[in-house]
C-alpha positions as a Python dict, from the first residue, in 0.01 Angstrom:
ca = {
    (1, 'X'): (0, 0, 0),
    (2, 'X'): (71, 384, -24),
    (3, 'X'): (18, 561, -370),
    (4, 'X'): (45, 898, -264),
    (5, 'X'): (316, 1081, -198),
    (6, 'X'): (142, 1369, 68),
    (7, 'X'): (362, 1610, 253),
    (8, 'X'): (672, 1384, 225),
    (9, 'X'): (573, 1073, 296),
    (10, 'X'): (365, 758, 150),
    (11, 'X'): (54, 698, 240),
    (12, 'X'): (-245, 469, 150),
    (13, 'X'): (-554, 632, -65),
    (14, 'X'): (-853, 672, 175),
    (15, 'X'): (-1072, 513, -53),
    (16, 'X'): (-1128, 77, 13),
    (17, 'X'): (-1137, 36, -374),
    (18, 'X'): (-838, -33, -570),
    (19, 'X'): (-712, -31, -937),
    (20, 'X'): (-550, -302, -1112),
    (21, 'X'): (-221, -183, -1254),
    (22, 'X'): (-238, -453, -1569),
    (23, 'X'): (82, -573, -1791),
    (24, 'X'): (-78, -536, -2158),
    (25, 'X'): (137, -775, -2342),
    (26, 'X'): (34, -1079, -2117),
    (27, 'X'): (-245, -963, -1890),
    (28, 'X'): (-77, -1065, -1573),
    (29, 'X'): (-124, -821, -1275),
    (30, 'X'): (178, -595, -1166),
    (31, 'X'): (7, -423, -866),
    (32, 'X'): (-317, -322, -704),
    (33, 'X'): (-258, 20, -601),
    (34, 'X'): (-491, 232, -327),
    (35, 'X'): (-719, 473, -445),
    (36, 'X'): (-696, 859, -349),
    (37, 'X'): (-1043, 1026, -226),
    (38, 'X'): (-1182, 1393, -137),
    (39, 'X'): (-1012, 1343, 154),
    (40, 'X'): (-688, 1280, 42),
    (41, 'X'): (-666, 1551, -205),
    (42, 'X'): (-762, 1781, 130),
    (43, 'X'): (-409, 1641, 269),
    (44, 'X'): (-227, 1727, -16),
    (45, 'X'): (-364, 2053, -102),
    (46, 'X'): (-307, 2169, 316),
    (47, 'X'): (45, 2007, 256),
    (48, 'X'): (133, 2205, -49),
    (49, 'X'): (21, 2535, 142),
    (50, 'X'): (193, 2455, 417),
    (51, 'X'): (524, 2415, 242),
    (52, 'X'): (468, 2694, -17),
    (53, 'X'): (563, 2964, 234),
    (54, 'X'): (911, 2811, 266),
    (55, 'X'): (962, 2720, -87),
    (56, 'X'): (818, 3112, -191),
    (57, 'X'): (1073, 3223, 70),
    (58, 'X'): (1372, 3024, -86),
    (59, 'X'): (1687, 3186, -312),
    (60, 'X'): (1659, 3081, -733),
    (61, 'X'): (1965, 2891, -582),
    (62, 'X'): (1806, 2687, -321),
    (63, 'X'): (1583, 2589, -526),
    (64, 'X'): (1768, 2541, -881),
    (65, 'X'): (1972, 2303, -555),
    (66, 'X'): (1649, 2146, -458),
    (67, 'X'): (1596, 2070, -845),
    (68, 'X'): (1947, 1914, -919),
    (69, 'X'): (1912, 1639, -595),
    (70, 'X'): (1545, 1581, -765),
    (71, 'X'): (1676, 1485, -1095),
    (72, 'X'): (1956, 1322, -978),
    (73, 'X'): (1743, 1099, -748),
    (74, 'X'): (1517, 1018, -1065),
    (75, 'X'): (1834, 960, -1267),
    (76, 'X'): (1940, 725, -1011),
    (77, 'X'): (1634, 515, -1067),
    (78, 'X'): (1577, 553, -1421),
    (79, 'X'): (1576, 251, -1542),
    (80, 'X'): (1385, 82, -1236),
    (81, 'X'): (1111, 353, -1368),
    (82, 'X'): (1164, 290, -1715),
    (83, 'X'): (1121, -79, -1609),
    (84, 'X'): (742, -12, -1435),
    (85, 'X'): (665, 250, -1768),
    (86, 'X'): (763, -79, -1980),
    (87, 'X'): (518, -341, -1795),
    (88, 'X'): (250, -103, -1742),
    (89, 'X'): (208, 40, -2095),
    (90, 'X'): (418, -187, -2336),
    (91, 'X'): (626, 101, -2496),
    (92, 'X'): (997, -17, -2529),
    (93, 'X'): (1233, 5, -2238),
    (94, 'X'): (1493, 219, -2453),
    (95, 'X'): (1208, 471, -2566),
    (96, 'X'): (1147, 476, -2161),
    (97, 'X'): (1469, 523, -2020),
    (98, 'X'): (1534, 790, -2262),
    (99, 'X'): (1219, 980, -2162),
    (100, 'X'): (1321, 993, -1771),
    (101, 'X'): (1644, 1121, -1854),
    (102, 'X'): (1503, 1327, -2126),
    (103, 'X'): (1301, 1464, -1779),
    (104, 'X'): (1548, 1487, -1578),
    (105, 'X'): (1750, 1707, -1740),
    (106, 'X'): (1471, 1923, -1811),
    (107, 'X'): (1442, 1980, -1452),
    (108, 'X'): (1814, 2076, -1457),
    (109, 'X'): (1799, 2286, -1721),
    (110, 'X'): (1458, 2424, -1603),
    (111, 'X'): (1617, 2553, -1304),
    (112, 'X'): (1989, 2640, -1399),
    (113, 'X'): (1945, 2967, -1563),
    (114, 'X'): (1849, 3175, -1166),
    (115, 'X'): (2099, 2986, -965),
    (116, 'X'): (2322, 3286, -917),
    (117, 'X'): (2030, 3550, -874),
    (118, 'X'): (2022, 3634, -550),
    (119, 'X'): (1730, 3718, -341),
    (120, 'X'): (1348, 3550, -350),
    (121, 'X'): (1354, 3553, -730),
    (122, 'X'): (1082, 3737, -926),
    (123, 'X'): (773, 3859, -825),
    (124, 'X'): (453, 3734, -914),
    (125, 'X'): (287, 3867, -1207),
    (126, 'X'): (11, 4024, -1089),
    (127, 'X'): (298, 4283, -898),
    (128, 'X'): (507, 4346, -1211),
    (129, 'X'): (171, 4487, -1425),
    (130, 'X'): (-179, 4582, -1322),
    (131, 'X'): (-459, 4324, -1388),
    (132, 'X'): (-656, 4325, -1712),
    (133, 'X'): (-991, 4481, -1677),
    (134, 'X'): (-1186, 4234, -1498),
    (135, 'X'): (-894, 4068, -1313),
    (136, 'X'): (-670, 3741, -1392),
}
């Protein structure tokens, strides 16, 4: 099957056991998705630190870039996912389809305010004032 989405790509849970993915308003089955394990949330922790150098290393404007294609790819498939929201939880397609574009445009306007700064952006916290006493 493939229900996570680790380091680009979909793969299967590592776990044998599945979950039943249940239409409410009839009972019928929509999908019996994989199960993620210890090890698979290994995989995706080592695959978000290995990409996080290259993402901490990106321009406000690569990434406010690398934002836009996201929402646009969502937008694309809106209502496909407002579709799946529908079956799975019973909540009406319009309230749905609103909500993912509601999203996707927060992801635009999440990352549209830097996409001129140049340079790596801000620095963390902890380098703009000293830690409390104690630490973070």
């Amino acid at each position: 099957m493939g229900h996570q989405h680790i380091g680009g790509a979909r793969t299967p849970g590592s776990l044998v056991e599945t979950f039943s993915i249940i239409d409410p308003s009839d009972g019928h089955l929509i999908e019996a998705a994989d199960q993620a394990g210890p090890e698979d949330v290994d995989r995706a922790v080592a695959a978000a630190a290995a990409a996080f150098p290259d993402w901490a290393g990106a321009t406000p404007g690569d990434r406010s870039g690398a934002l836009n294609r996201l929402a646009a790819r969502l937008s694309d498939r809106a209502d496909e996912y407002a579709a799946l929201e529908t079956a799975q939880t019973g909540k009406p397609i319009k309230l749905q389809v609103n909500i993912h574009k509601e999203g996707d445009h927060a992801l635009v306007d999440f990352d549209g305010t830097d996409a001129e700064v140049p340079g790596p952006g801000m620095p963390p916290a902890q380098d703009l004032m000293p830690a409390p006493q104690g630490g973070y």
